[in-house]
PDBQT receptor file of N, H, CA, C and O in Angstrom, charges set to zero:
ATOM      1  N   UNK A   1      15.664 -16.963  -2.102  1.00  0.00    +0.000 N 
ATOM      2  CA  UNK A   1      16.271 -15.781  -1.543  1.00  0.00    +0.000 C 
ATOM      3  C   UNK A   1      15.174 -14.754  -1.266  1.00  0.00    +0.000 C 
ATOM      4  O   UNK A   1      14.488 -14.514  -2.260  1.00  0.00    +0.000 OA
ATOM      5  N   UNK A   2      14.795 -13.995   0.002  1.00  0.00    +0.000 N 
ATOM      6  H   UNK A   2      15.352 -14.190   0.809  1.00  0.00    +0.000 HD
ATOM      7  CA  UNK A   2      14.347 -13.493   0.531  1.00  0.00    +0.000 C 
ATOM      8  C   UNK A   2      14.184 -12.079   0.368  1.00  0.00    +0.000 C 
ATOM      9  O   UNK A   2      14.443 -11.759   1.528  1.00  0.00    +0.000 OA
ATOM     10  N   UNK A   3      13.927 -10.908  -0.261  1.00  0.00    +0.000 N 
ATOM     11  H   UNK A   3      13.716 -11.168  -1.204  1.00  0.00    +0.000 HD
ATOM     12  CA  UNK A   3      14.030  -9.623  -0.904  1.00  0.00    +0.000 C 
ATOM     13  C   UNK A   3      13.822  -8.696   0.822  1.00  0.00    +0.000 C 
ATOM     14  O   UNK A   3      12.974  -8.873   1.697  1.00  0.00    +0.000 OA
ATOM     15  N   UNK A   4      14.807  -7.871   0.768  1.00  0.00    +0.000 N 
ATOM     16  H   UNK A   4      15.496  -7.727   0.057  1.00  0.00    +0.000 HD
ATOM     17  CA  UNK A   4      14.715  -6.937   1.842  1.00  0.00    +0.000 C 
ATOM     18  C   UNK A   4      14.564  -5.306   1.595  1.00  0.00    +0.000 C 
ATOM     19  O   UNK A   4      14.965  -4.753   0.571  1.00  0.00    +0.000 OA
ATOM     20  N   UNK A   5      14.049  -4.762   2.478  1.00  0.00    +0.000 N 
ATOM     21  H   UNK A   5      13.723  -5.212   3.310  1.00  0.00    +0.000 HD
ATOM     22  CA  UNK A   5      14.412  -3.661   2.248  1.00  0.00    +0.000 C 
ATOM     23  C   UNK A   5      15.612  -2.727   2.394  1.00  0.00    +0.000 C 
ATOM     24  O   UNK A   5      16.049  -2.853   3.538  1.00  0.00    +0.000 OA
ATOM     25  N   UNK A   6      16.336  -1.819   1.672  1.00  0.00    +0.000 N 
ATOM     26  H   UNK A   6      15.981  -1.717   0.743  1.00  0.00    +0.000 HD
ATOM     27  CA  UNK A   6      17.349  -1.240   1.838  1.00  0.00    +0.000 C 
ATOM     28  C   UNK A   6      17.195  -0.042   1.745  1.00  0.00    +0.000 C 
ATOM     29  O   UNK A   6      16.064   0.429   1.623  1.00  0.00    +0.000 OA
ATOM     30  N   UNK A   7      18.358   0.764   1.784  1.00  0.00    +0.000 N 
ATOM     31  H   UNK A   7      19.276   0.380   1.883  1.00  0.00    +0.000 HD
ATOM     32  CA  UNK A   7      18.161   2.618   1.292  1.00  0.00    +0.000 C 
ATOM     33  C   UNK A   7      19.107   2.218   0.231  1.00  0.00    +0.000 C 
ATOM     34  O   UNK A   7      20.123   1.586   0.517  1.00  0.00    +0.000 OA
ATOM     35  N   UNK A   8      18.707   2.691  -1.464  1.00  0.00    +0.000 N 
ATOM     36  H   UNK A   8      17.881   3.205  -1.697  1.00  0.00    +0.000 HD
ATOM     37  CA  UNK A   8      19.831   2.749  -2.208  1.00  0.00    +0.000 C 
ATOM     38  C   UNK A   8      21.269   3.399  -1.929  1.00  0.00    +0.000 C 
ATOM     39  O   UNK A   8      21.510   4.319  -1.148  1.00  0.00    +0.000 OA
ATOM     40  N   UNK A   9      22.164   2.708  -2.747  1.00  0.00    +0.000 N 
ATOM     41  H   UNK A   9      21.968   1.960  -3.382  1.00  0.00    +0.000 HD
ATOM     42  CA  UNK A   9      23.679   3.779  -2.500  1.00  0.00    +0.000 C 
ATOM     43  C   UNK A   9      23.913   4.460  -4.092  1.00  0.00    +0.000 C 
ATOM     44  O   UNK A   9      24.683   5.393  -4.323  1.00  0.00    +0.000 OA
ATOM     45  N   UNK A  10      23.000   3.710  -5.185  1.00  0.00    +0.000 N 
ATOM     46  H   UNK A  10      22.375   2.952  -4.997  1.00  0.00    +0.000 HD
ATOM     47  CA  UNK A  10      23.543   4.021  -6.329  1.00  0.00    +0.000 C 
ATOM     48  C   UNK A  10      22.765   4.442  -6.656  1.00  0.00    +0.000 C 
ATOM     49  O   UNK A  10      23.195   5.035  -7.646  1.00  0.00    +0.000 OA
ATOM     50  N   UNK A  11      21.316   4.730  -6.563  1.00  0.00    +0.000 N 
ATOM     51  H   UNK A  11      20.966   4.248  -5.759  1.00  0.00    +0.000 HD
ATOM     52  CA  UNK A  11      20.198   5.895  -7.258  1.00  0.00    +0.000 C 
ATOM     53  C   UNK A  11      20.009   6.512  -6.706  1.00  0.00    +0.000 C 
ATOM     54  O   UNK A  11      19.020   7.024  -7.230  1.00  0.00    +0.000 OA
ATOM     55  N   UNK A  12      20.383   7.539  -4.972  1.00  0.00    +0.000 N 
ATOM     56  H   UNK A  12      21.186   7.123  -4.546  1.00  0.00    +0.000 HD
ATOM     57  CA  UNK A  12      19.903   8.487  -4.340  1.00  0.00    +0.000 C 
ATOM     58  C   UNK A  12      19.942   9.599  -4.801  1.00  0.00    +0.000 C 
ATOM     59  O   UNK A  12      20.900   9.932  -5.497  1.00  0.00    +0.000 OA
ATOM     60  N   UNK A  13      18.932  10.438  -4.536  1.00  0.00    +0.000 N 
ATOM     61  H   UNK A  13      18.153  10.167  -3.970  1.00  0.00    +0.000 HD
ATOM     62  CA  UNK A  13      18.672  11.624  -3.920  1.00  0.00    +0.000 C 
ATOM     63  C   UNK A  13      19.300  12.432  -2.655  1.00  0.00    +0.000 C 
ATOM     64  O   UNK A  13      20.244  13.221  -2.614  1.00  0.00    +0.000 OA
ATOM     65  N   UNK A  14      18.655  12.072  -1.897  1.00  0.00    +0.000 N 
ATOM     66  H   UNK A  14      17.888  11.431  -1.930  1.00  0.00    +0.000 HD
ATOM     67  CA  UNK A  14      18.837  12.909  -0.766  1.00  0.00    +0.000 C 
ATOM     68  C   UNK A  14      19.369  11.386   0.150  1.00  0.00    +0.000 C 
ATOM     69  O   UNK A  14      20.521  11.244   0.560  1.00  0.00    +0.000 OA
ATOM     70  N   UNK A  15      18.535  10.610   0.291  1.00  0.00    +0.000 N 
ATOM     71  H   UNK A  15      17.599  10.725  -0.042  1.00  0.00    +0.000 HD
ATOM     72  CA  UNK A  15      18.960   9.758   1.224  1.00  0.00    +0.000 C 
ATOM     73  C   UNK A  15      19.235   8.323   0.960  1.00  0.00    +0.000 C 
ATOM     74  O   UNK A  15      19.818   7.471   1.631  1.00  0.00    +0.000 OA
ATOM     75  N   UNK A  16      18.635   8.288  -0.245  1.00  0.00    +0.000 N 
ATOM     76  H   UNK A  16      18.162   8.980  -0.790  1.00  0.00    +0.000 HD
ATOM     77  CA  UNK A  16      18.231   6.706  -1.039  1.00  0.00    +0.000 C 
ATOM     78  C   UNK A  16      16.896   6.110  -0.870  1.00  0.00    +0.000 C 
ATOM     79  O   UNK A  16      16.644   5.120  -1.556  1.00  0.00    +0.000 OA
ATOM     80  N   UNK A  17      15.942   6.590  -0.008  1.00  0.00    +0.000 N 
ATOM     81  H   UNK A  17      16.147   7.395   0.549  1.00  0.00    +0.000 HD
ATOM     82  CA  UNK A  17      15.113   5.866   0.950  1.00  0.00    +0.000 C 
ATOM     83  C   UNK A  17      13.961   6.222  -0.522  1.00  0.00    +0.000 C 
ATOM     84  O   UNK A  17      12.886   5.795  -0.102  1.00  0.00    +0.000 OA
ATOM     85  N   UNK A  18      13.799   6.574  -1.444  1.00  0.00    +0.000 N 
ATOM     86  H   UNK A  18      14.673   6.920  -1.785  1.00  0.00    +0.000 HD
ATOM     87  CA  UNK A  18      12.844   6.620  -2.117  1.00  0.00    +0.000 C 
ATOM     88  C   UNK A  18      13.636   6.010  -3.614  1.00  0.00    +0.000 C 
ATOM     89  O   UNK A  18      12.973   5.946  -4.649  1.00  0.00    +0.000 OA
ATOM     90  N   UNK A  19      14.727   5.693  -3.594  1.00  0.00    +0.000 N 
ATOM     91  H   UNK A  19      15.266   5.745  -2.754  1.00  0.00    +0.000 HD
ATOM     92  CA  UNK A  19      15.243   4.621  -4.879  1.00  0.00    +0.000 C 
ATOM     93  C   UNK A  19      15.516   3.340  -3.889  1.00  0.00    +0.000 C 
ATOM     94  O   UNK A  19      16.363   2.516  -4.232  1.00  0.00    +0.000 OA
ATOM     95  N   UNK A  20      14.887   3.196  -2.816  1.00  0.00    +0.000 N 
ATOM     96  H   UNK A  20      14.199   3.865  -2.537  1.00  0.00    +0.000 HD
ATOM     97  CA  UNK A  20      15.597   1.874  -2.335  1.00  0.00    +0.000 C 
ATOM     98  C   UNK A  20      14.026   0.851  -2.490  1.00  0.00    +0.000 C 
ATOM     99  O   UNK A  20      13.721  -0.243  -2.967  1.00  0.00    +0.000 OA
ATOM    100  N   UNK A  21      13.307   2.026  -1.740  1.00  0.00    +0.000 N 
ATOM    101  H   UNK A  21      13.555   2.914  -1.352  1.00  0.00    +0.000 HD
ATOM    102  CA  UNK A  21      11.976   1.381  -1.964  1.00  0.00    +0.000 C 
ATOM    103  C   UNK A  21      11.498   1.033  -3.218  1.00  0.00    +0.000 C 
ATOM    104  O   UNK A  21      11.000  -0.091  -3.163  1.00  0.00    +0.000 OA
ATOM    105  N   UNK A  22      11.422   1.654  -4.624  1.00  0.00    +0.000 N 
ATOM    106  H   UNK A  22      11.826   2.568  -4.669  1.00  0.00    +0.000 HD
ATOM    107  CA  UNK A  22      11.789   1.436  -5.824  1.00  0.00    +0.000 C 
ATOM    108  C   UNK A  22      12.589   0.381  -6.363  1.00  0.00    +0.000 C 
ATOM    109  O   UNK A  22      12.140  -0.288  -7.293  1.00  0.00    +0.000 OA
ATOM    110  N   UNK A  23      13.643   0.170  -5.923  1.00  0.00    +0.000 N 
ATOM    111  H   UNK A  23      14.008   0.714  -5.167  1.00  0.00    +0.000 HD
ATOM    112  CA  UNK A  23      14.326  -1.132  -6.159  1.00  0.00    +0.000 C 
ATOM    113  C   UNK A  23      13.538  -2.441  -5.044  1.00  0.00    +0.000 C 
ATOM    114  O   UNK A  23      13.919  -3.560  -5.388  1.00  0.00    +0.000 OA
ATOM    115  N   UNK A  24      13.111  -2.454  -4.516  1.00  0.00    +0.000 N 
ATOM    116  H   UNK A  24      12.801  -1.545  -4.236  1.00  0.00    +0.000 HD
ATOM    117  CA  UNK A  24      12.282  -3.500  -3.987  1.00  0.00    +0.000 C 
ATOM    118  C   UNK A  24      10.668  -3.762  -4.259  1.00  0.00    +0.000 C 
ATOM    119  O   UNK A  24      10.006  -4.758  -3.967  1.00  0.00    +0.000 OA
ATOM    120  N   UNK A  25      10.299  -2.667  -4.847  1.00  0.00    +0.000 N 
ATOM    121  H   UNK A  25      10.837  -1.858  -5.084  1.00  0.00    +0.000 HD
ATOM    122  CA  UNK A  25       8.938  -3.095  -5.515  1.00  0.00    +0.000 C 
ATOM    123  C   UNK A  25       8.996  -3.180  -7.051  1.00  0.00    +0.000 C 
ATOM    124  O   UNK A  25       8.034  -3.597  -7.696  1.00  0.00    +0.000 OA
ATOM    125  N   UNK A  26      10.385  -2.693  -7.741  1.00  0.00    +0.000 N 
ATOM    126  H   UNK A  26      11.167  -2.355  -7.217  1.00  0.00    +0.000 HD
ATOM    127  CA  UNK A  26      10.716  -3.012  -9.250  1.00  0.00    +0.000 C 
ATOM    128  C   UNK A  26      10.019  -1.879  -9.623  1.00  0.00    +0.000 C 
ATOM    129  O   UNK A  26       9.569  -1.933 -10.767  1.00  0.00    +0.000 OA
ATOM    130  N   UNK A  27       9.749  -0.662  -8.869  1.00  0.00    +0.000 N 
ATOM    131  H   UNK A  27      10.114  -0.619  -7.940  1.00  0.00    +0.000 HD
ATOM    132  CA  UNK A  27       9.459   0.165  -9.990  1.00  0.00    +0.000 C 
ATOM    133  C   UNK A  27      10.317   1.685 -10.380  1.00  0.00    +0.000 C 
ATOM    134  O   UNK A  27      11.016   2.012  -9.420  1.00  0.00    +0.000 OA
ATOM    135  N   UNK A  28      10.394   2.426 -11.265  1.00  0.00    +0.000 N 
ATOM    136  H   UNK A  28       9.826   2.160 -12.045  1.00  0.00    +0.000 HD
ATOM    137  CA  UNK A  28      10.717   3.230 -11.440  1.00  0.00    +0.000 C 
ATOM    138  C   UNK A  28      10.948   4.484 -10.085  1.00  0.00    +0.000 C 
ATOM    139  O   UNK A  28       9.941   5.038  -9.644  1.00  0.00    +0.000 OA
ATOM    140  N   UNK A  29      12.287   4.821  -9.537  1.00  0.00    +0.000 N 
ATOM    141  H   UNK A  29      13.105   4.371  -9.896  1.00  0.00    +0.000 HD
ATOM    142  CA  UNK A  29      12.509   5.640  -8.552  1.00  0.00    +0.000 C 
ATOM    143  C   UNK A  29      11.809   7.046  -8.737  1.00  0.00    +0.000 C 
ATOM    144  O   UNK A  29      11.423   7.692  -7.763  1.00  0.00    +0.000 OA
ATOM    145  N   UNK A  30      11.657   7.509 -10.113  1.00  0.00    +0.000 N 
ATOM    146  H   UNK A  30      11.970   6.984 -10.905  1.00  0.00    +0.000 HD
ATOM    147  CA  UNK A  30      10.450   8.673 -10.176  1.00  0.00    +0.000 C 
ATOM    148  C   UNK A  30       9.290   8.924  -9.586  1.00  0.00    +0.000 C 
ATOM    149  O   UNK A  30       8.912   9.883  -8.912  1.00  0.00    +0.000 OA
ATOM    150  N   UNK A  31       8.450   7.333 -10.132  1.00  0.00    +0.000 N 
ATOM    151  H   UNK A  31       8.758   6.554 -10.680  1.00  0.00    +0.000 HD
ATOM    152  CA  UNK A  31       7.493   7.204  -9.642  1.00  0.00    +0.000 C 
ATOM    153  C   UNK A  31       7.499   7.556  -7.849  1.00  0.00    +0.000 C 
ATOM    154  O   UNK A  31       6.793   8.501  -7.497  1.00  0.00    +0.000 OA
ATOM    155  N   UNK A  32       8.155   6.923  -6.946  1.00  0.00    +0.000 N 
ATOM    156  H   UNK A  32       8.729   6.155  -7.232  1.00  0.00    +0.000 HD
ATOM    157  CA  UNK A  32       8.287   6.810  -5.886  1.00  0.00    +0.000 C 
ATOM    158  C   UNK A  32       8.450   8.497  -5.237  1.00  0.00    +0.000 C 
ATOM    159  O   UNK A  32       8.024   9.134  -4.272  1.00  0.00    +0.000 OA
ATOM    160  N   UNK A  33       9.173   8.685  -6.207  1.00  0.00    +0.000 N 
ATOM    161  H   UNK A  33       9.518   8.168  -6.990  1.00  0.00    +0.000 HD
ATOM    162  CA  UNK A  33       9.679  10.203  -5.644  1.00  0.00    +0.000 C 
ATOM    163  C   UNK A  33       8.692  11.336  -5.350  1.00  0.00    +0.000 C 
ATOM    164  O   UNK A  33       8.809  12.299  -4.593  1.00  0.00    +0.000 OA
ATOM    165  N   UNK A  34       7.121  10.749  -6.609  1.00  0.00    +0.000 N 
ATOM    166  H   UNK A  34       7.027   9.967  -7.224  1.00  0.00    +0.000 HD
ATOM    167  CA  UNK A  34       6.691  11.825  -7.193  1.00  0.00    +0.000 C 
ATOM    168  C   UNK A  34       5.475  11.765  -6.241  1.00  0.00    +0.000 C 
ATOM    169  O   UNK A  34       4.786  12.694  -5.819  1.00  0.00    +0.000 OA
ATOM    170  N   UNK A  35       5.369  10.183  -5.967  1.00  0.00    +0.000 N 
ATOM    171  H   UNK A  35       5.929   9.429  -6.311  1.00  0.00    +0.000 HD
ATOM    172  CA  UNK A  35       4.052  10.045  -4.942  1.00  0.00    +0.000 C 
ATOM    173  C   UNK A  35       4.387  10.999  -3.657  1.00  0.00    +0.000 C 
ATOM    174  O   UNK A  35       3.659  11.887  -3.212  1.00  0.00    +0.000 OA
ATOM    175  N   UNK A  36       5.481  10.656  -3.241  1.00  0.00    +0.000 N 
ATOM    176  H   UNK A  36       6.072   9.935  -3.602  1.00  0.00    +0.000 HD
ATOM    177  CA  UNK A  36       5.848  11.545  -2.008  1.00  0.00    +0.000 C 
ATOM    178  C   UNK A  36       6.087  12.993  -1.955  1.00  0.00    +0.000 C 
ATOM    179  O   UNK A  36       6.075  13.600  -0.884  1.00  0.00    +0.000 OA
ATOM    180  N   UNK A  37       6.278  13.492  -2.950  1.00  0.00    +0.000 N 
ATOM    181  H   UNK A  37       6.288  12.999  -3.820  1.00  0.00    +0.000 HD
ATOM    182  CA  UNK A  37       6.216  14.986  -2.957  1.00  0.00    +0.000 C 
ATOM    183  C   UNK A  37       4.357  15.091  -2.852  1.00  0.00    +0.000 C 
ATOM    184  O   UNK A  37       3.912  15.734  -1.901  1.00  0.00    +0.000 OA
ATOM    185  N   UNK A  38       3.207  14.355  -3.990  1.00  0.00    +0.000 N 
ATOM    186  H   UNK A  38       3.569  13.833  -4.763  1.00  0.00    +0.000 HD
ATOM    187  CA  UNK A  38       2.383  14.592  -3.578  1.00  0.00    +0.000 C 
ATOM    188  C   UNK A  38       1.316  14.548  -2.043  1.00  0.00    +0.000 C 
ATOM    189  O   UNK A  38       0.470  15.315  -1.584  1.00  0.00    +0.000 OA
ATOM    190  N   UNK A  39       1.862  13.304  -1.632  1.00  0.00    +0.000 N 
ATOM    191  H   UNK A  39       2.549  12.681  -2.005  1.00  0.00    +0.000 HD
ATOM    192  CA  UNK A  39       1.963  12.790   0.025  1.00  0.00    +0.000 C 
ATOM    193  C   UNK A  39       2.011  14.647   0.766  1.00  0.00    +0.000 C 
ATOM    194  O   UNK A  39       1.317  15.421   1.424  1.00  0.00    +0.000 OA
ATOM    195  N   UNK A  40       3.292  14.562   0.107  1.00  0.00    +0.000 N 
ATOM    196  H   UNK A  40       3.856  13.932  -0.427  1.00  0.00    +0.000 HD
ATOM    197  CA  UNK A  40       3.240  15.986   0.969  1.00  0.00    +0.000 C 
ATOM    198  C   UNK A  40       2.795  17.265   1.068  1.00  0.00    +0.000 C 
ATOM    199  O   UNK A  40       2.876  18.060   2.004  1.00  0.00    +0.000 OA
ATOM    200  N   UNK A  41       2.244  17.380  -0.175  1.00  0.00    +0.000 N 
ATOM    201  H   UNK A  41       2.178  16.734  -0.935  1.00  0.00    +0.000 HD
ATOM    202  CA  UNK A  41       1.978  18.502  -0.621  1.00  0.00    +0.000 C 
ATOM    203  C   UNK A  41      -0.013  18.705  -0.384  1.00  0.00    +0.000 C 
ATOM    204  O   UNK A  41      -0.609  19.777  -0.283  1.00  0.00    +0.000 OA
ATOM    205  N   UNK A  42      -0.597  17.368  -0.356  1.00  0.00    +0.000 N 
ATOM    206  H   UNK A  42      -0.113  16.496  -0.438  1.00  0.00    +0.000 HD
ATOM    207  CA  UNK A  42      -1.902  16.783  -0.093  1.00  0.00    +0.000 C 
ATOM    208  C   UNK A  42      -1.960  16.970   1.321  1.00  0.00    +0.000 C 
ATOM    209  O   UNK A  42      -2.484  17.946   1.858  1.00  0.00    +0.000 OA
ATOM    210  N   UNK A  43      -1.227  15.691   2.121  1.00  0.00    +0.000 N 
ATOM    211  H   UNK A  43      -0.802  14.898   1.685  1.00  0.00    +0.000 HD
ATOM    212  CA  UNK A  43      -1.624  15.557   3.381  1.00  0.00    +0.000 C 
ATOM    213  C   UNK A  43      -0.726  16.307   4.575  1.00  0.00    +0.000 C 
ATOM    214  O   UNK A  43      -1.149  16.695   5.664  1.00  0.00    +0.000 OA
ATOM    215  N   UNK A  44       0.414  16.385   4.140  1.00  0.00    +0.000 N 
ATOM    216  H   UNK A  44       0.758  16.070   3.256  1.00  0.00    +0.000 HD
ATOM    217  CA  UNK A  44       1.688  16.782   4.493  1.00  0.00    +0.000 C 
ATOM    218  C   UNK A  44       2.467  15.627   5.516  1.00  0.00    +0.000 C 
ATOM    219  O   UNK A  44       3.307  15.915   6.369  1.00  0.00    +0.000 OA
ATOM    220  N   UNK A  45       2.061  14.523   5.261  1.00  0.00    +0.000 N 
ATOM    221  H   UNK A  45       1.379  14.290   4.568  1.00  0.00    +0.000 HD
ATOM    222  CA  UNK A  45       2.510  13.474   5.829  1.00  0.00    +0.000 C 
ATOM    223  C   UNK A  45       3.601  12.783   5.320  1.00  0.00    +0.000 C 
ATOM    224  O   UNK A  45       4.180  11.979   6.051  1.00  0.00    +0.000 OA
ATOM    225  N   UNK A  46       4.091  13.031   3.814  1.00  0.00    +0.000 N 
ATOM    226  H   UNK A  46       3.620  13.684   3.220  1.00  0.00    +0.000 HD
ATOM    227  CA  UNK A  46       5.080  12.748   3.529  1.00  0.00    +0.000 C 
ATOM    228  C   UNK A  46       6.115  12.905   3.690  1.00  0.00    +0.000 C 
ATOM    229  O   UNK A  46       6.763  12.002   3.161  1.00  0.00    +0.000 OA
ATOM    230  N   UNK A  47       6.939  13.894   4.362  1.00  0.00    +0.000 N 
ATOM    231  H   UNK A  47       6.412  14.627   4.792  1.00  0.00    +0.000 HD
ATOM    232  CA  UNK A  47       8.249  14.754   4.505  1.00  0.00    +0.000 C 
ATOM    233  C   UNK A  47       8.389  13.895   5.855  1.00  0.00    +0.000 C 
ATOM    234  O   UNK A  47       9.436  13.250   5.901  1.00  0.00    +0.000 OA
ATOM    235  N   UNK A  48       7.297  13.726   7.272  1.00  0.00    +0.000 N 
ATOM    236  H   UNK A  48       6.447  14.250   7.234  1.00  0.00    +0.000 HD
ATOM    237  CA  UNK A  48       7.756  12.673   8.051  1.00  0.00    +0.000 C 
ATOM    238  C   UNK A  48       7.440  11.521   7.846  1.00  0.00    +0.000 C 
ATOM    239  O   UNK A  48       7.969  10.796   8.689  1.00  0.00    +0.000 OA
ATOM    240  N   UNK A  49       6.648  10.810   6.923  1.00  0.00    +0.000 N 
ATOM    241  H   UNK A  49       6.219  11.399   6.239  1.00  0.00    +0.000 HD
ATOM    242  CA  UNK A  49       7.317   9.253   6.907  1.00  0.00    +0.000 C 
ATOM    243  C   UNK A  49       8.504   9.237   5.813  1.00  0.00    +0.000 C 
ATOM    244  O   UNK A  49       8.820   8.148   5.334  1.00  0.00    +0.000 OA
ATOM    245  N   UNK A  50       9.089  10.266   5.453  1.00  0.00    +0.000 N 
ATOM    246  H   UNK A  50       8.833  11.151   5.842  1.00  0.00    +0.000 HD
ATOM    247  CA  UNK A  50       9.943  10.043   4.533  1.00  0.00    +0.000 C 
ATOM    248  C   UNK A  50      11.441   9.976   5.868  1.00  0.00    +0.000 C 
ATOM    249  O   UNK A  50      12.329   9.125   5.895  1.00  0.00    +0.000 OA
ATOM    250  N   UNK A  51      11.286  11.028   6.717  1.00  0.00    +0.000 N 
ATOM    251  H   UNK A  51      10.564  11.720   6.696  1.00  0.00    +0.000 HD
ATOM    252  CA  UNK A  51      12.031  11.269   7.928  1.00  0.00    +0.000 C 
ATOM    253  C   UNK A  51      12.238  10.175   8.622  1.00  0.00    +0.000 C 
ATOM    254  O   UNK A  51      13.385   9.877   8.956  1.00  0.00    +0.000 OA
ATOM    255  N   UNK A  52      11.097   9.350   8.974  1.00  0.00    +0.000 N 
ATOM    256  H   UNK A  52      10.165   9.592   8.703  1.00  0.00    +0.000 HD
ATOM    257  CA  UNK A  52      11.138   8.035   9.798  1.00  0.00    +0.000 C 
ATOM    258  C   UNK A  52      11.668   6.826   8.659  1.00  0.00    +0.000 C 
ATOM    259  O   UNK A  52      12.332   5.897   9.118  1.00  0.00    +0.000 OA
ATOM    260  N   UNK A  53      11.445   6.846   7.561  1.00  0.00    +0.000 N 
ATOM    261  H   UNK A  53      10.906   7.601   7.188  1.00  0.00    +0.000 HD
ATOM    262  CA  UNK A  53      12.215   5.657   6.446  1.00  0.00    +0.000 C 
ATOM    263  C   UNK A  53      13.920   6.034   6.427  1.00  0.00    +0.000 C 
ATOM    264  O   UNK A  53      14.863   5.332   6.062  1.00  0.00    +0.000 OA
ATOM    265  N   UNK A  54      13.901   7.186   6.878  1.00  0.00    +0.000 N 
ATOM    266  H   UNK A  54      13.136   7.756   7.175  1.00  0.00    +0.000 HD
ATOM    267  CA  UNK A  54      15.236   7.674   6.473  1.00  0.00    +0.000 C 
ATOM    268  C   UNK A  54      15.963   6.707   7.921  1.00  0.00    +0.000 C 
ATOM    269  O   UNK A  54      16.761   5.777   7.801  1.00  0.00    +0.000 OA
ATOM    270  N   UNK A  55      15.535   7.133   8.938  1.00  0.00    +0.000 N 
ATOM    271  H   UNK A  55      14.887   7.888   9.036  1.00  0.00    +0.000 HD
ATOM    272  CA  UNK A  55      15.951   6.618  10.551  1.00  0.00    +0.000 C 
ATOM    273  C   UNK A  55      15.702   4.750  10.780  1.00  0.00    +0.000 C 
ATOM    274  O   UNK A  55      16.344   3.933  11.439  1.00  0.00    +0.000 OA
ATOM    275  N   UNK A  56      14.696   4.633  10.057  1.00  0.00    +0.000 N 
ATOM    276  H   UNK A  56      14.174   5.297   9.522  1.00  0.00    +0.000 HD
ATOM    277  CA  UNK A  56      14.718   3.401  10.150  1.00  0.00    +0.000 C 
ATOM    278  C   UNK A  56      15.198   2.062   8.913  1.00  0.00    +0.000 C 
ATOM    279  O   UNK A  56      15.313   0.864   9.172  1.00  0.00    +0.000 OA
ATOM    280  N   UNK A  57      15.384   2.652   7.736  1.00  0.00    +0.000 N 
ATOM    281  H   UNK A  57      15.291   3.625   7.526  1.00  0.00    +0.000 HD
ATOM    282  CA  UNK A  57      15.653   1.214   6.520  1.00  0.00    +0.000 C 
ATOM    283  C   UNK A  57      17.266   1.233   7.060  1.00  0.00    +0.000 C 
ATOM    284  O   UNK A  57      17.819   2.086   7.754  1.00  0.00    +0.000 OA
ATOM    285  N   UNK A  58      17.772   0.073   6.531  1.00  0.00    +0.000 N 
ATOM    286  H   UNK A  58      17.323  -0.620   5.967  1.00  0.00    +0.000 HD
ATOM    287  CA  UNK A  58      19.054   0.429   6.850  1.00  0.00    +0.000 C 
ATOM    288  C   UNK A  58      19.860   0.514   4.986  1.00  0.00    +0.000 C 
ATOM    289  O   UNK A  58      19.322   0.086   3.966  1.00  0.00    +0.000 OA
ATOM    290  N   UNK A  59      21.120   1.141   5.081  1.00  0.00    +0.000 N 
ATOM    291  H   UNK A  59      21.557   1.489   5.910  1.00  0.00    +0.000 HD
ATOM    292  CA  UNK A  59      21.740   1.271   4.316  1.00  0.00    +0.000 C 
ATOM    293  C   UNK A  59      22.287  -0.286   3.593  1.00  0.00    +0.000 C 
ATOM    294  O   UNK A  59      22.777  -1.263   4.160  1.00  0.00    +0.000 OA
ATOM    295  N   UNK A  60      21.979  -0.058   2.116  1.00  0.00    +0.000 N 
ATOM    296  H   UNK A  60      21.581   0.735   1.656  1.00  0.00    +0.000 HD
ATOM    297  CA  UNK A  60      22.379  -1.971   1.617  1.00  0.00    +0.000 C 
ATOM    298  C   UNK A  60      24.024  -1.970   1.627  1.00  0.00    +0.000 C 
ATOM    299  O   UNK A  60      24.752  -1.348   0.854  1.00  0.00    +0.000 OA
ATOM    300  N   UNK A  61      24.313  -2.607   2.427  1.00  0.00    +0.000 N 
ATOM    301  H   UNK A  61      23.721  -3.112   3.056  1.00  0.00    +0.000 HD
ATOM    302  CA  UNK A  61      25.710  -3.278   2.552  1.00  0.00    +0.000 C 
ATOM    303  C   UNK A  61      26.526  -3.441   1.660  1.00  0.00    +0.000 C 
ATOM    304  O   UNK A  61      27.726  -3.216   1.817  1.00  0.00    +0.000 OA
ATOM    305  N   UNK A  62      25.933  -3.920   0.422  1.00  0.00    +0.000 N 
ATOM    306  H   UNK A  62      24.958  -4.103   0.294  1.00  0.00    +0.000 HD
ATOM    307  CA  UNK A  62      26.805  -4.308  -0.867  1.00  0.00    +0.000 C 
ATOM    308  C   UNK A  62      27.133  -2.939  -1.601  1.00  0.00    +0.000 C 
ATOM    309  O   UNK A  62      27.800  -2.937  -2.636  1.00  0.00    +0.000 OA
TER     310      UNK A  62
């Protein structure tokens, strides 16, 4: 079985797109959360690839 990417429905935030990615690399949704606030706060590149993950993962079905 083949692991995909999704946007969570049961650990979100704002969109899921940072507990979905988390559930597909097995790690803690904090972690994920925390890189991207720094992403953004460093480069400010995080807030739009967070924008474009949002437009592009799709929502998990189940």
């Amino acid at each position: 079985m083949e692991k995909k990417l999704y946007k969570s429905n049961k650990n979100k935030m704002i969109d899921g797109v940072c507990a979905g990615i988390a559930e597909y690399f097995g790690i803690d949704p904090t972690l994920v959360r925390l890189g991207t606030v720094v992403l953004s706060c460093a480069v400010g590149s995080g807030i739009l690839a967070y924008i474009i993950c949002a437009c592009i993962i799709p929502r998990d079905p189940n």
